[in-house]
Every structure is written in C-alpha cells, then in structure tokens.
C-alpha positions in Angstrom: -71.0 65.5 -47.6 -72.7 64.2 -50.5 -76.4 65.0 -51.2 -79.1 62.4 -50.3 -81.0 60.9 -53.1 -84.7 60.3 -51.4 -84.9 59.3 -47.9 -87.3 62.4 -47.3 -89.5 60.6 -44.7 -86.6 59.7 -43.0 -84.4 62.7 -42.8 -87.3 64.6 -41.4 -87.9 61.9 -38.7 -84.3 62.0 -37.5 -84.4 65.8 -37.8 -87.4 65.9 -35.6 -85.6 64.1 -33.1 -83.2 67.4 -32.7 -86.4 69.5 -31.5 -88.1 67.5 -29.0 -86.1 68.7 -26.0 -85.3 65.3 -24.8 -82.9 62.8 -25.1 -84.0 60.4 -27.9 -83.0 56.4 -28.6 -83.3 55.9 -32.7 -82.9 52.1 -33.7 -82.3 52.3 -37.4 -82.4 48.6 -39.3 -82.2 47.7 -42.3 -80.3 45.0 -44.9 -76.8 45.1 -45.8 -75.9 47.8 -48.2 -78.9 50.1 -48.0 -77.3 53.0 -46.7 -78.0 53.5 -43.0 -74.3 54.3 -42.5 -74.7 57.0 -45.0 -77.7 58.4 -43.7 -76.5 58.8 -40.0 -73.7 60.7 -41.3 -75.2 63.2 -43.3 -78.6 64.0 -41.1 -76.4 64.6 -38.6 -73.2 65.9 -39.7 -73.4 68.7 -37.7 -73.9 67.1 -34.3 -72.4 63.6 -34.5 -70.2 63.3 -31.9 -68.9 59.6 -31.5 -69.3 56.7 -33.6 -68.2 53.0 -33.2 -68.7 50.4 -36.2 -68.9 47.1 -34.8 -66.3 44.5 -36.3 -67.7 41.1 -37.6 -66.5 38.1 -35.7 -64.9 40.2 -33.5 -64.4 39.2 -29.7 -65.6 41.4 -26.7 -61.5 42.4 -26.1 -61.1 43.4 -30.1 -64.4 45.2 -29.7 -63.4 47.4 -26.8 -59.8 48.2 -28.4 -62.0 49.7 -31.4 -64.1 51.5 -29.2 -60.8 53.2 -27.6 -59.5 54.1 -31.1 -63.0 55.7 -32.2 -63.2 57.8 -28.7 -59.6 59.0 -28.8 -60.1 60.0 -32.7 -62.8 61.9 -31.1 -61.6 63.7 -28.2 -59.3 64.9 -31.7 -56.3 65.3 -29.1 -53.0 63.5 -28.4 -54.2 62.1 -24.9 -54.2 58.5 -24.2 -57.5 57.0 -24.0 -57.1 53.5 -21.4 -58.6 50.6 -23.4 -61.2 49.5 -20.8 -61.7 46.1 -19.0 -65.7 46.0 -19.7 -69.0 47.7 -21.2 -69.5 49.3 -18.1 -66.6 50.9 -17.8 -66.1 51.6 -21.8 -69.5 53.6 -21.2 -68.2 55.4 -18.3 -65.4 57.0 -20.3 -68.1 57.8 -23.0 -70.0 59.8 -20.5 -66.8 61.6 -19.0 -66.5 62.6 -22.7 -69.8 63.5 -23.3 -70.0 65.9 -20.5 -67.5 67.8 -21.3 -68.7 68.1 -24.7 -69.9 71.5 -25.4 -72.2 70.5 -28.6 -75.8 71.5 -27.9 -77.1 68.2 -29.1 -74.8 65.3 -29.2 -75.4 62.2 -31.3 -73.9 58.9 -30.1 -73.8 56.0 -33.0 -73.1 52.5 -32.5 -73.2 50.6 -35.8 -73.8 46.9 -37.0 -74.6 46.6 -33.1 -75.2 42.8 -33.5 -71.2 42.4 -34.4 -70.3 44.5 -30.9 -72.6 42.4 -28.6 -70.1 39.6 -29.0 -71.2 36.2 -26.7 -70.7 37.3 -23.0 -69.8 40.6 -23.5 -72.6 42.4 -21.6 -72.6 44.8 -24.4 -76.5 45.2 -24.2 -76.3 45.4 -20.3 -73.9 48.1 -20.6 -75.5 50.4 -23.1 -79.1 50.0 -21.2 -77.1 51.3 -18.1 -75.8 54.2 -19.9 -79.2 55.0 -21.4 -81.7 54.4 -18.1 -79.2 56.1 -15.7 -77.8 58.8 -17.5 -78.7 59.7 -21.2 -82.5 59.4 -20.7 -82.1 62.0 -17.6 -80.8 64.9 -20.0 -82.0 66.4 -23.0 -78.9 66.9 -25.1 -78.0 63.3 -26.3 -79.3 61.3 -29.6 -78.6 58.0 -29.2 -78.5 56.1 -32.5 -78.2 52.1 -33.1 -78.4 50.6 -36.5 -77.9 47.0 -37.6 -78.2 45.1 -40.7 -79.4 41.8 -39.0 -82.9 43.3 -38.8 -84.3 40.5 -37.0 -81.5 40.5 -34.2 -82.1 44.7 -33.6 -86.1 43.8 -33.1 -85.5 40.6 -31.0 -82.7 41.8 -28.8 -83.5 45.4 -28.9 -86.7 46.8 -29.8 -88.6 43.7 -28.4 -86.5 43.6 -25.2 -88.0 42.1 -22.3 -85.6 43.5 -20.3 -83.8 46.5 -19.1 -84.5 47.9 -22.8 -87.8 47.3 -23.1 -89.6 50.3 -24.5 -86.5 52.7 -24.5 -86.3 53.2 -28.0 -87.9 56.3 -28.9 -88.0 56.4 -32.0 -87.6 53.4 -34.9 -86.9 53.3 -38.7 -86.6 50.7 -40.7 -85.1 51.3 -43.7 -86.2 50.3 -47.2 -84.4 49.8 -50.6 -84.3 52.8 -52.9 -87.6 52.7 -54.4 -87.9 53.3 -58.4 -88.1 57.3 -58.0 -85.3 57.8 -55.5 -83.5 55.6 -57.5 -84.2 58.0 -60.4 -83.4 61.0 -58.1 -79.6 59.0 -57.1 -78.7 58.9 -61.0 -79.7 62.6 -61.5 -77.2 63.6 -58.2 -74.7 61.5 -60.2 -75.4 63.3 -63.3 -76.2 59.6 -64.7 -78.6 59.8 -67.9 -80.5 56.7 -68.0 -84.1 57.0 -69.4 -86.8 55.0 -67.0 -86.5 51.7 -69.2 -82.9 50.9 -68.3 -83.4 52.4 -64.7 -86.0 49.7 -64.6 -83.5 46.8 -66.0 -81.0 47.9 -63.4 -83.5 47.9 -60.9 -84.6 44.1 -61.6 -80.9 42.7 -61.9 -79.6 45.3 -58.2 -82.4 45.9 -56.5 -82.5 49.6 -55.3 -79.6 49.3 -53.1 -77.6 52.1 -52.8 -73.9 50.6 -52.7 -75.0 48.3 -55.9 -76.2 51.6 -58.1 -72.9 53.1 -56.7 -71.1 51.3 -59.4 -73.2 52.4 -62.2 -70.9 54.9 -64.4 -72.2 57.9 -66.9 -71.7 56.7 -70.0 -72.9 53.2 -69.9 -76.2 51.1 -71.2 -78.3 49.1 -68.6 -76.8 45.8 -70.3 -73.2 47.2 -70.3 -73.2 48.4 -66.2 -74.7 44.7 -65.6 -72.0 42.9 -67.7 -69.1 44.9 -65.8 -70.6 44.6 -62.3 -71.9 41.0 -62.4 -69.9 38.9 -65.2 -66.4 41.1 -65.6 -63.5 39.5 -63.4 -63.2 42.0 -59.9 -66.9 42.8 -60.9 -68.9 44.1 -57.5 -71.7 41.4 -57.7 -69.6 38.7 -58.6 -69.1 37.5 -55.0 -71.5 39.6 -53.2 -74.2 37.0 -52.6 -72.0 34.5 -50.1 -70.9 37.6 -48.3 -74.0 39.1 -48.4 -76.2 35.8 -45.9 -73.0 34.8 -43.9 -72.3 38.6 -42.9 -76.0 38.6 -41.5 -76.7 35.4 -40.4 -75.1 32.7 -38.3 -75.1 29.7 -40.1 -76.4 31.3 -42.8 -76.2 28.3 -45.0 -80.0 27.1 -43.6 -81.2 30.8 -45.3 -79.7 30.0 -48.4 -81.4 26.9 -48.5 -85.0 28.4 -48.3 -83.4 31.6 -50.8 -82.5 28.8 -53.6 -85.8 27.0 -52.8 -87.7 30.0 -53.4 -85.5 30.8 -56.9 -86.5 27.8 -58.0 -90.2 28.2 -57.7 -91.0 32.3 -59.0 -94.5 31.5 -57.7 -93.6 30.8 -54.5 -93.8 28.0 -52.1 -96.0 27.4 -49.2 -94.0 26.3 -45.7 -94.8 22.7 -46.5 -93.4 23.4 -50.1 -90.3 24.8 -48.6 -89.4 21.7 -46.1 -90.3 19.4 -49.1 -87.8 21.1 -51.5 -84.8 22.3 -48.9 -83.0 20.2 -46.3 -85.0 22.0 -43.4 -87.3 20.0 -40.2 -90.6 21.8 -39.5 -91.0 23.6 -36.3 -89.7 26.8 -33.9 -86.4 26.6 -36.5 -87.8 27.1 -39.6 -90.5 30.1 -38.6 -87.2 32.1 -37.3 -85.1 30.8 -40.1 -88.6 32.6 -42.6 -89.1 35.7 -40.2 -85.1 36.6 -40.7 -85.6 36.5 -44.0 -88.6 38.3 -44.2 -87.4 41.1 -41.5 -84.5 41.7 -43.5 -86.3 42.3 -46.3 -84.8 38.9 -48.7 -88.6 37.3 -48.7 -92.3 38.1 -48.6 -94.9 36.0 -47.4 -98.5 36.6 -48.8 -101.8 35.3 -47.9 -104.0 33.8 -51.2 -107.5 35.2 -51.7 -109.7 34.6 -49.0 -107.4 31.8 -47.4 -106.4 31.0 -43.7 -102.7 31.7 -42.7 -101.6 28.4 -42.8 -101.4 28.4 -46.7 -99.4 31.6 -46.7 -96.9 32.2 -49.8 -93.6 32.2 -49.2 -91.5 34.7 -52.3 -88.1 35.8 -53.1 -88.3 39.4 -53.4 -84.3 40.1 -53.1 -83.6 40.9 -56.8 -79.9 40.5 -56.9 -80.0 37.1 -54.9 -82.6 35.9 -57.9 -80.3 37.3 -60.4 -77.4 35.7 -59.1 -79.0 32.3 -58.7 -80.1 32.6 -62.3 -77.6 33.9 -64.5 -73.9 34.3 -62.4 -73.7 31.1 -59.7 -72.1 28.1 -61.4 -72.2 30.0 -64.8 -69.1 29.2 -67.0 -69.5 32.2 -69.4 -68.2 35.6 -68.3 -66.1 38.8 -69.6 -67.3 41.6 -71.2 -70.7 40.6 -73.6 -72.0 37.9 -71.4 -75.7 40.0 -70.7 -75.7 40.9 -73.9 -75.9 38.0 -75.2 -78.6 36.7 -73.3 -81.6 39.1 -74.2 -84.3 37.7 -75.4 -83.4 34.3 -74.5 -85.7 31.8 -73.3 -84.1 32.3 -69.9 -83.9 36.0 -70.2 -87.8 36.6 -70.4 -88.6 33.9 -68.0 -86.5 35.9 -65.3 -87.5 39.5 -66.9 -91.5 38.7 -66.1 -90.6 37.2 -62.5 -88.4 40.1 -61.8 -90.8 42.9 -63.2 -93.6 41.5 -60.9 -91.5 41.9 -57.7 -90.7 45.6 -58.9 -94.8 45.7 -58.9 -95.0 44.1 -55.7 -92.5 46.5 -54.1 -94.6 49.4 -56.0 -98.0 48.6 -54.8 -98.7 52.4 -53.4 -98.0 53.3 -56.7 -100.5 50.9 -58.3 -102.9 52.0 -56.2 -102.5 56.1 -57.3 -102.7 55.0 -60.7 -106.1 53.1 -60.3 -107.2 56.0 -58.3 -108.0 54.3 -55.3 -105.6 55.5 -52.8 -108.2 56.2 -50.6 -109.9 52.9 -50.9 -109.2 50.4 -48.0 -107.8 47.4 -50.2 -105.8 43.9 -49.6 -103.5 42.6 -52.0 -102.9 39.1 -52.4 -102.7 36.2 -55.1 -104.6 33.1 -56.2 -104.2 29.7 -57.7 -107.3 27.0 -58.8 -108.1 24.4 -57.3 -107.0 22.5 -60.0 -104.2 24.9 -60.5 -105.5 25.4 -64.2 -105.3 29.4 -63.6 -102.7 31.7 -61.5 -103.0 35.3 -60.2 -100.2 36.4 -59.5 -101.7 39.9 -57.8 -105.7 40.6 -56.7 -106.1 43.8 -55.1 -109.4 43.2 -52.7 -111.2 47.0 -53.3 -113.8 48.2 -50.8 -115.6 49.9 -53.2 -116.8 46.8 -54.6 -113.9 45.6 -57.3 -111.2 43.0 -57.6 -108.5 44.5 -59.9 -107.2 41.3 -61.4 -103.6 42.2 -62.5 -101.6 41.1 -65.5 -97.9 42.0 -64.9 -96.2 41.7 -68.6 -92.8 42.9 -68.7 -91.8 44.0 -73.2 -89.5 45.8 -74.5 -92.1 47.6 -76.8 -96.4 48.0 -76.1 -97.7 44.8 -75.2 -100.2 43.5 -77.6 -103.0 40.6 -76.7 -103.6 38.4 -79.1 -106.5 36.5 -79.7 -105.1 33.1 -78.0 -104.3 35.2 -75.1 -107.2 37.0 -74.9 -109.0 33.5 -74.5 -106.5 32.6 -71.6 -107.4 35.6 -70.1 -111.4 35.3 -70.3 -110.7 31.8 -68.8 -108.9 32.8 -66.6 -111.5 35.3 -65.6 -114.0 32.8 -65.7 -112.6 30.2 -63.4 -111.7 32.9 -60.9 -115.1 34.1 -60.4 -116.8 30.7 -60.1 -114.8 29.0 -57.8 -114.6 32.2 -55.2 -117.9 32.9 -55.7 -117.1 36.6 -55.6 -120.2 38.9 -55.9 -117.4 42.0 -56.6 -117.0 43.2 -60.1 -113.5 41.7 -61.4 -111.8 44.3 -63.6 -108.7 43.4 -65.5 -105.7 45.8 -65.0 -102.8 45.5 -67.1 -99.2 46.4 -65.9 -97.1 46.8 -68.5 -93.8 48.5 -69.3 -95.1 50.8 -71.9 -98.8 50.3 -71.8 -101.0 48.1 -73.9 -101.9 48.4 -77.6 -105.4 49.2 -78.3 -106.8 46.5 -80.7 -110.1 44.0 -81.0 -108.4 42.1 -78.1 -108.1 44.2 -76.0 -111.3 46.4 -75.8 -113.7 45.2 -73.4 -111.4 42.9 -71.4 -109.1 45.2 -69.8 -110.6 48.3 -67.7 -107.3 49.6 -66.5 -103.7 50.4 -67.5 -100.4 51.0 -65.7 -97.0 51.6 -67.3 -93.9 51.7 -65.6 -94.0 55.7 -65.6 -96.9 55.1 -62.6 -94.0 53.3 -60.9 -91.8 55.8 -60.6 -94.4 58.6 -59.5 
C-alpha cells in the first residue's frame, strides 16, 4: 500500500476505533475524489474483510449481483455464492461469513452508499437490521460507510429518525488536502515543486487528491495545468459535468447556483442567487444551498455584525471556478494555452479571487501567524452601505481587535503605493464609522511573499502573513 500523505487526525480516529472493545459504526463523507476510498484501505489493510462499492444508477437487482461478486472474491474460494432475493437476506450471508471469519477485528465497508440504496430497495432497512441485531451485540466488527453525497449520508444516515438513529459511533467528514499535506503528497511522490507553484496548483485543483495525482516530476505549475485542463484526454477537461451529476439528482439546479456564484467572486446573498439563476425561493432552494455547502462546493458567511438573513453565499470549489473561467466554452486548447494567459487581465482577476479562498480554507493558519490561536475570534466580511468599501475577511478578536485583512495575490513582494495606501485609509475610515466599532482595527496583510517596507506601508499595516504561514 502506498504511504498516506496527511490525514493524521484521521488515521488515528479510525485506529482508535480498533481498541475500544466494541463493535463500532464509522460514517466517512466527503466530496468526490478526496480520497475516502484510499483511506479505508490503507488504515485498515490489515483487517478489512469485505467491501462493496455501490454502482451509480444501478437498480436494487444489479446492486445485489455486485454484492455476490465482492463476497465470493472474499470468501477467496471457488464456492458459489447464491445472488440473493433482498437486503435482508444479502446481510444474512454476510453474517454467515462473518462468523466464520477468524480475523480478530473485522472491518465491513460499504462504499458510495447513496448509489446502493437504490428506490425501494430497503437497503437502509437491511443494514440497520444487521447492525441493531447482530453487529452492535459483539465486539469484533468495524462497520464502515462512506459516501460522496455528503448531504444524503447526514440526512438519511447520521440524522436518521429511524431505526438508525444514533448508531453511528463514530463520524468523519473528510476535507480537501490542505496546503501542508498537499506539500507532504508531492514529497511521497518525490515531486519538487517549491511552495509558489504548489500554491498555483492549489488554486487551479483544489487539494484533491485524485486531481494532484496527475501531477508528474518534472513539470512547472503552468505546464501540469496546460496538460491536465487544456491538452485533448486531459483529466479536468470533462471532470466538472461528471463531477455535480455523479452527486446530485438533477444536478443541473446546483450548477445553476455554482455559475451564479462564479459570476459574482464576492458572493451573493439568497435573494442575489434567485435573482441571477433560474431558481423559486423556498424549502428547494435552502436544500439545493445546504448540498452544496455539505459537500464542501460553497460557503455561506455571515457579514459583520449582521442577522442571518443577509448571509453570503461563496464558491469555494476551486476547480469548478477554474473551469467556469478559463476551460468551459473556451475555443483555445493544446499545449501553451495557460501559458499564455499569465498576467492577463483575466488571469489576475481570477488569481486574487482564488488566493482568498486558499485564505479562507487556511484560516487556523492565519490565526497561528497573528498569534492569537488562543483568542476566541469570528471571521466574517463587510460591504458599505453605500457599497463604496469591501472587506473581503474581518477576524472579530476578543482581545479587543478587528484584523482587517488585505488578501493580495503577486508573483514578487507586494508593494503599496501611495494611491493605494489612500484606498486603504478610506477604507479604514468608512469601516470604523459606520460600525461604530470601539475595537482597535489593525490592518493585516496576506500576501504571497510578504509586503515591501516603504513610506506606504509603515504605520498602516500592523501585521503580515505570507503564504509560508499557510503551509504551517
């Protein structure tokens, strides 16, 4: 098995579970592509014992015919395993097999469960049967379940009202690579990127795993992103339909609110989004936003000191916004096409928007680096009245600060000028009269590689962060 890049929270959860002297239920969730599969396999390569993968738009008859195939590879013998008429009795054979399964701990996987609970199935009836009658009563079994559609795992499963309802031990849901296990993956690889092209990766791919997969030694930032989203057969090419409809049913109401979001980097408020997508307000649209933001595509953010209804809707999914920006309905392609767009007007209008969600998703980090950790703190943003000033990022300190942040994404030290140092002070300005704040407002910078000391910049900014924090 290959080594795991990261994950260290996670390993040791799932390796916890082997000492407890119980049976345990883990519910692993996460988006498509981030690596649960891989995870399962090699925490537990050792004591895994059965695994089904769930087929997409499969019926309940398909379904059970693959769940045959996967016990009989695992009984590793030539006899005939009788494809079964139901759940109930498909979890009856799994139990005869379990039995007489000498393993100390056995661990049971079902994956992508919400493609195995086909309509009318009884899928979920089944497994709670097998869970509250028999697995829960001994202490050898591990029962794992992992989905992509994050929001179907905690409606149908972890929220279950039923039978199910609180019988999952034990929960993870699991996050995109962040900057530093992203470093760590390239090092397993023996990859040599330096931090500034892991950081251009990171804004085009996200820190999904199977996406950095494709990343050869050998290769530049802009030369992997060329090859994998603009070269004929390239990986990320085609991945964004597959990547909504393999998640969602009718997935063509999220990628309305996806593309209404990619059209506004600020982010739109509910109202916003119904004005600018072909969606109705009501019970719809709240599930259509809280599948999106389970899985992990969208965040929604509450301005400074404002009530929930005004909430800021954001794509946070950086391949999606890549895609929508630079490869969908794009006529250029072949080897070149990224190159040629640095430093393009449409290059550093994506670059900044891109950078700040790689702060967003870094906040902890941001936090170390101001030293305030310890602090309790909120995060959120702010826009004028008059919508004459934006902040993109406020962190709300208890010890009596507002860090107003400046995300500025450059290739090189960024240096304030004199016009933007009066932008800034403005901006300053107007913040602190209209919220009336009594807290000390203290301009951080977050930059790529730090800001240059000049007459601009003493005075005005109190705090730095460079893109080494982010990886710490």
């Amino acid at each position: 098995m290959e080594k795991v890049a990261g994950r260290q929270v996670e390993q040791a959860q799932m390796r916890q579970l082997l000492e407890t002297g119980r049976s345990e239920f883990l519910a692993i969730y996460g988006r498509r592509r981030v690596g649960k599969t891989f995870l399962i396999r090699n925490v537990y390569q050792k004591e895994l014992v059965f695994q089904m993968t769930g087929i997409a738009h499969a019926s309940m008859s398909q379904q059970l015919v693959n769940f045959t195939a996967e016990l009989h590879n695992a009984k590793k013998n030539a006899e005939a395993v009788t494809v079964p008429d139901s759940w109930f009795l498909a979890f009856e054979q799994l139990k005869a097999f379990l039995e007489n399964h000498r393993t100390p701990k056995k661990v049971v996987v079902f994956d992508e469960l919400p493609w195995i609970d086909s309509p009318k199935s009884q899928f979920l009836s089944g497994l709670e049967h097998f869970w509250n009658s028999w697995a829960s009563a001994r202490t050898d079994i591990i029962l794992v379940v992992c989905g992509s559609a994050a929001s179907w795992m905690l409606n149908k499963l972890i929220h279950n009202k039923g039978g199910l309802h609180n019988r999952v031990t034990r929960r993870i849901r699991l996050e995109p690579f962040t900057l530093k296990e992203t470093e760590h993956f390239f090092q397993i690889k023996n990859i040599a990127l330096d931090r500034y092209q892991i950081i251009q990766l990171y804004m085009a791919m996200g820190g999904i795993p199977f996406y950095l997969n494709e990343v050869s030694p050998g290769l530049s930032a802009f030369q992997i992103i060329d090859k994998t989203c603009f070269t004929k057969g390239g990986l990320l090419t085609f991945e964004y339909e597959n990547l909504y409809h393999s998640l969602f049913s009718k997935a063509e109401r999220h990628i309305a609110i996806i593309e209404a979001l990619a059209a506004k980097v600020q982010g739109l408020t509910r109202e916003e989004i119904i004005r600018t997508s072909p969606l109705v307000n009501g019970g719809t649209l709240t599930q259509l936003l809280e599948e999106l933001e389970e899985s992990g595509f969208i965040s929604k953010s509450l301005p400074f000191k404002k009530k929930v209804k005004t909430s800021i809707y954001r794509l946070i999914d950086q391949y999606s916004l890549f895609y929508l920006k630079f490869i969908k309905n794009k006529k250029t392609s072949g080897s070149g096409t990224w190159m040629s767009r640095i430093d393009s007007p449409a290059w550093r209008a994506w670059s900044g928007y891109a950078y700040e969600n790689v702060v967003f998703a870094h906040i902890d980090n941001v936090k170390r680096a101001l030293g305030i950790s310890g602090i309790y703190t909120e995060t959120s943003s702010w826009l004028s009245a008059k919508k004459e000033a934006q902040i993109d990022l406020l962190i709300d300190r208890r010890d009596h600060v507002v860090s107003i942040c400046e995300i500025k994404f450059s290739q090189t030290p960024f240096l304030i000028s004199k016009s933007y140092k009066a932008e800034l002070e403005k901006k300053l300005a107007i913040f602190r009269s209209e919220t009336k704040t009594n807290k000390s407002a203290f301009l951080t910078m977050i930059t790529t590689f730090g800001t240059v000391e000049n007459s601009n910049s003493l005075g005005l900014v109190q705090n730095q962060v460079t893109m080494n924090d982010l990886f710490s």
